[in-house]
C-alpha positions as a printed NumPy array, in Angstrom:
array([[ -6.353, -24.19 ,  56.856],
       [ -8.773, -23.532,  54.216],
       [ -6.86 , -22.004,  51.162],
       [ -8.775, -19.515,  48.715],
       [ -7.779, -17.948,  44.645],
       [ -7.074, -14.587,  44.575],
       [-10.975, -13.973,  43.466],
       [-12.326, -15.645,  46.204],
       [-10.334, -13.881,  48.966],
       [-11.432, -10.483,  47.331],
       [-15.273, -11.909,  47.691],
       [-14.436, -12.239,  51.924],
       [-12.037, -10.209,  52.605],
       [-13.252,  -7.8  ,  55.747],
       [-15.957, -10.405,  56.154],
       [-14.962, -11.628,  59.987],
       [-19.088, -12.527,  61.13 ],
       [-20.441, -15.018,  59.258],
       [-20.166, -17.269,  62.184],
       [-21.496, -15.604,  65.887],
       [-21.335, -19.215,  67.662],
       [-21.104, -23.01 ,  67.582],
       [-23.419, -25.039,  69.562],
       [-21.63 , -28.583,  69.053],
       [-19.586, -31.34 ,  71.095],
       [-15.895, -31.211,  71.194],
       [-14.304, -33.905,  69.828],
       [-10.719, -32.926,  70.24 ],
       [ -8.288, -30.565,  72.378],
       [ -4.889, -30.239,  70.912],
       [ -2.134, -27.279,  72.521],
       [ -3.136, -24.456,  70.145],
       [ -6.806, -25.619,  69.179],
       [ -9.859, -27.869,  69.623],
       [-12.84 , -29.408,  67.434],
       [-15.97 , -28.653,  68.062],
       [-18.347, -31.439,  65.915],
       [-21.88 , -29.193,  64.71 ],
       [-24.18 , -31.261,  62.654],
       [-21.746, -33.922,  61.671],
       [-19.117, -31.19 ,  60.848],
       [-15.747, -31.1  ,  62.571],
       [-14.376, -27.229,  62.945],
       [-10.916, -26.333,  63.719],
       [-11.581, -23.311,  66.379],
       [ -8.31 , -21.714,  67.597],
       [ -8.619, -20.488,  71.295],
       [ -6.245, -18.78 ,  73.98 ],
       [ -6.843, -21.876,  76.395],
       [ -7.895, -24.918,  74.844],
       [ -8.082, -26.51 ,  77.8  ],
       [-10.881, -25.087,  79.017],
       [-12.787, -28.549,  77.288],
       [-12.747, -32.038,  77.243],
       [-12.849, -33.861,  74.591],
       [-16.544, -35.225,  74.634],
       [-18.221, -32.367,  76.024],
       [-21.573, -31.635,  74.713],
       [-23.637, -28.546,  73.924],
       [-20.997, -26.621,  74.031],
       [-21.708, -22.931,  73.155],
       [-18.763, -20.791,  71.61 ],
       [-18.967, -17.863,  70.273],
       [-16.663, -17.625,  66.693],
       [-14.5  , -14.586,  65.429],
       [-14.127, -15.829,  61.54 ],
       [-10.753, -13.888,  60.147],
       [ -9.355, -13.998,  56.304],
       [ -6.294, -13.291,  54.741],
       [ -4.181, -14.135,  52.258],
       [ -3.135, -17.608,  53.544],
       [ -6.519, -18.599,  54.244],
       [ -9.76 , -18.743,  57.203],
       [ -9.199, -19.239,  60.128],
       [-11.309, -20.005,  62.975],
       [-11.287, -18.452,  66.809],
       [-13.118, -19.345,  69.686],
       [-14.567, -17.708,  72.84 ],
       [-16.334, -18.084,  76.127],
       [-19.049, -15.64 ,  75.399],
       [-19.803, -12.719,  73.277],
       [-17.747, -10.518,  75.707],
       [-14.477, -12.005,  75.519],
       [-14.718, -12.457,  71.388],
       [-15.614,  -8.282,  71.57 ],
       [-12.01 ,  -8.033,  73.669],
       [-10.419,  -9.946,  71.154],
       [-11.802,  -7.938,  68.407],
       [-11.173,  -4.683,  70.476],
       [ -7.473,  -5.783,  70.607],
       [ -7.238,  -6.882,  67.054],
       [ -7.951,  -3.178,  65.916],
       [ -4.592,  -2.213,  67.714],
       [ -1.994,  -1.654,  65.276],
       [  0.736,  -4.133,  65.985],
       [ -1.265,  -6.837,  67.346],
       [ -2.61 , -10.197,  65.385],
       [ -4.747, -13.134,  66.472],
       [ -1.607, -14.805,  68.009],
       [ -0.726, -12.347,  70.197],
       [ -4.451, -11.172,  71.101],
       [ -4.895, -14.548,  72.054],
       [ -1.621, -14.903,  73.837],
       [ -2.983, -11.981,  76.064],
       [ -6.675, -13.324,  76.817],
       [ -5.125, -16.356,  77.784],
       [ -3.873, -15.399,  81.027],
       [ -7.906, -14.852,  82.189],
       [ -7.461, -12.107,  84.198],
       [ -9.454,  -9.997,  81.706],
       [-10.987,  -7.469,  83.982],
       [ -6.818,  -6.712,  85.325],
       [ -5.803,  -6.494,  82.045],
       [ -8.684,  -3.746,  81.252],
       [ -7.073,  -2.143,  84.834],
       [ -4.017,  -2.22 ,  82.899],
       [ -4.847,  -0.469,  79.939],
       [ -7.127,   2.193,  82.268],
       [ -4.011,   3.091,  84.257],
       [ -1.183,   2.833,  81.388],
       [  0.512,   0.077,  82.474],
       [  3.079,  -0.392,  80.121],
       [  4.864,  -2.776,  82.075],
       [  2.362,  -5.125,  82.468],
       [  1.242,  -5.176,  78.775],
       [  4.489,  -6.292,  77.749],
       [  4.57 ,  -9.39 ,  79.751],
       [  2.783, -10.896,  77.368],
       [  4.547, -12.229,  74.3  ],
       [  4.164,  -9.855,  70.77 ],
       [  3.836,  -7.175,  72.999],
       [  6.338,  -4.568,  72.819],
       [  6.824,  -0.735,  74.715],
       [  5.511,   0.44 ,  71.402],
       [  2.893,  -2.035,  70.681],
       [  1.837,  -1.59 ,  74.448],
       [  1.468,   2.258,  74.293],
       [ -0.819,   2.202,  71.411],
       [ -2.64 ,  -0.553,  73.408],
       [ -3.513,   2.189,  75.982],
       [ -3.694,   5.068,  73.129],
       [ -6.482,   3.321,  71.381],
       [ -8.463,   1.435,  74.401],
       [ -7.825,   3.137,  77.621],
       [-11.503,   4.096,  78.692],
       [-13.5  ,   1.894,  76.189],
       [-13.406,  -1.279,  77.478],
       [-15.353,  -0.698,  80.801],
       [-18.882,  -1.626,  79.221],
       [-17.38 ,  -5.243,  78.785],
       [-18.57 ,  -8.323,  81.166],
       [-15.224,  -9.889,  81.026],
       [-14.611, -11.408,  84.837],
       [-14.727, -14.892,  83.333],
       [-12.56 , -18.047,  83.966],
       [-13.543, -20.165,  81.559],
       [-15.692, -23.089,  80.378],
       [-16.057, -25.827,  83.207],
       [-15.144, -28.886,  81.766],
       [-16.997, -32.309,  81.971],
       [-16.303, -34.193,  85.476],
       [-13.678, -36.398,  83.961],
       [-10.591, -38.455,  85.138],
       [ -7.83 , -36.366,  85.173],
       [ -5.226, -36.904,  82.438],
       [ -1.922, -38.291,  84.312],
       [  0.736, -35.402,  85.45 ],
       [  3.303, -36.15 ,  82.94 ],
       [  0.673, -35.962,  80.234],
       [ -1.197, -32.57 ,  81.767],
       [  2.301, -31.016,  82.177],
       [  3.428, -31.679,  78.521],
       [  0.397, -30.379,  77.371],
       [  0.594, -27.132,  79.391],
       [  3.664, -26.62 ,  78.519],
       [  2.663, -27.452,  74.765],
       [ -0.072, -24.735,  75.21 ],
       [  2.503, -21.919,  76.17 ],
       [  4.632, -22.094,  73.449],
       [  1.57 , -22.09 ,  70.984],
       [  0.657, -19.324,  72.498],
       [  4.318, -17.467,  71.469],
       [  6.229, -17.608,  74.766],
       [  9.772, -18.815,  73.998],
       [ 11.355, -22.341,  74.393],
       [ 13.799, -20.456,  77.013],
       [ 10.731, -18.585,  78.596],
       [  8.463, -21.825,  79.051],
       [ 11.543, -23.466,  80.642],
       [ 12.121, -21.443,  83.35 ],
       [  8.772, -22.19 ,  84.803],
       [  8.808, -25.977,  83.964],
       [ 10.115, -26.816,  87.341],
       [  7.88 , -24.54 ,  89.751],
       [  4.835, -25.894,  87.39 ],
       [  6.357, -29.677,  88.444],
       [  6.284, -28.801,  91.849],
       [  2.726, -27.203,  91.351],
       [  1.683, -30.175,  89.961],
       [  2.482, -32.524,  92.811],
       [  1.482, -30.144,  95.525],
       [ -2.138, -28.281,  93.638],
       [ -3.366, -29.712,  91.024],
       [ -2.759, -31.979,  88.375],
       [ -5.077, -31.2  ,  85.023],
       [ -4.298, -29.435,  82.187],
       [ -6.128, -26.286,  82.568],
       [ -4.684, -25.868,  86.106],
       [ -1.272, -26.198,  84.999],
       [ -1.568, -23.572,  81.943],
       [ -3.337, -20.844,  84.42 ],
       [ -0.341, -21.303,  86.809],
       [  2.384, -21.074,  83.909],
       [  1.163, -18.241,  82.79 ],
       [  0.949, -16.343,  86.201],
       [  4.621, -17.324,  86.413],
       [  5.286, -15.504,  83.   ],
       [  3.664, -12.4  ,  83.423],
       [  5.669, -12.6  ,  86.683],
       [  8.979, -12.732,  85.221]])
């Protein structure tokens, strides 16, 4: 993370646009992050499911939500201009940070979690971790009925037709992906054995794995 002095962070604070996207290749997907490579320059672009790439993709269009503070810039990244404007929407929720707007976008039903908010489901809003009765009622307080102009009924990025990585490997990264995301140790473990069992029986990649774990959560 890029650190700034005191007189520096006064010169960007509030400043969250400078970027609106990356056109680039990805060169790495980690639990809680990828690169994306623009011009010869590797950025470090948070994102609810980083698993929506491949490493080696190309032309790869995400759109950026650029956010300072006092311990630094960081980076987030987004399927299209839509989904960054529900992060941002979010965000302006007392209560709620990047980790836990992220944590929420994540689960990629966008359009039911707009449902949600429209019909004050409380219950459902705090299924996802960071999200408490409080935090969830100002949720609805400050967006119910102003998130209906949004396009959000997306899935995410296809990735490139690539070899699967091996089960063991996918798993441990999904798994990985939910606790960067904030769900608990003790959380991510109940679901560890219905996402094994998923695994042999559905699907095996990465991306698969993390959408099913976190249906199971916001089950639970």
């Amino acid at each position: 993370m890029v650190q700034f002095s005191k007189q520096t962070y006064v010169l960007f604070k509030g400043v969250f646009s400078v970027y609106e996207y990356f056109l680039g290749q990805v060169t790495d997907v980690t639990p809680g992050y990828v690169v994306i490579e623009v011009s010869g320059i590797g950025y470090k672009v948070l994102t609810a499911n980083p698993y929506r790439y491949q490493v080696g993709q190309t032309d790869v269009k995400m759109y950026i939500h650029q956010a300072v503070s006092d311990n630094g810039m960081s980076l987030f990244g987004f399927f299209d201009a839509d989904e960054k404007a529900l992060f941002e929407k979010l965000l302006g929720v007392s209560g709620i940070g990047p980790k836990s707007a992220l944590a929420i976008l994540a689960n990629n039903d966008h359009a039911g979690l707009i449902q949600a908010i429209n019909q004050e489901n409380a219950t459902y809003l705090t299924s996802f971790p960071g999200v408490g009765k409080k935090t969830a009622q100002q949720i609805v307080l400050d967006l119910k009925g102003k998130l209906n102009d949004l396009n959000v009924d997306v899935t995410g990025q296809t990735a490139l037709d690539v070899e699967a990585p091996a089960v063991d490997g996918a798993l441990a990264d999904a798994l990985a992906a939910l606790e960067a995301l904030g769900y608990s140790k003790a959380d991510v473990k109940k679901v560890t054995k219905k996402l094994e069992t998923f695994s042999q029986t559905h699907a095996s990649d990465t991306n698969a794995l993390l959408s099913e774990g976190l249906r199971l959560l916001m089950k639970k």
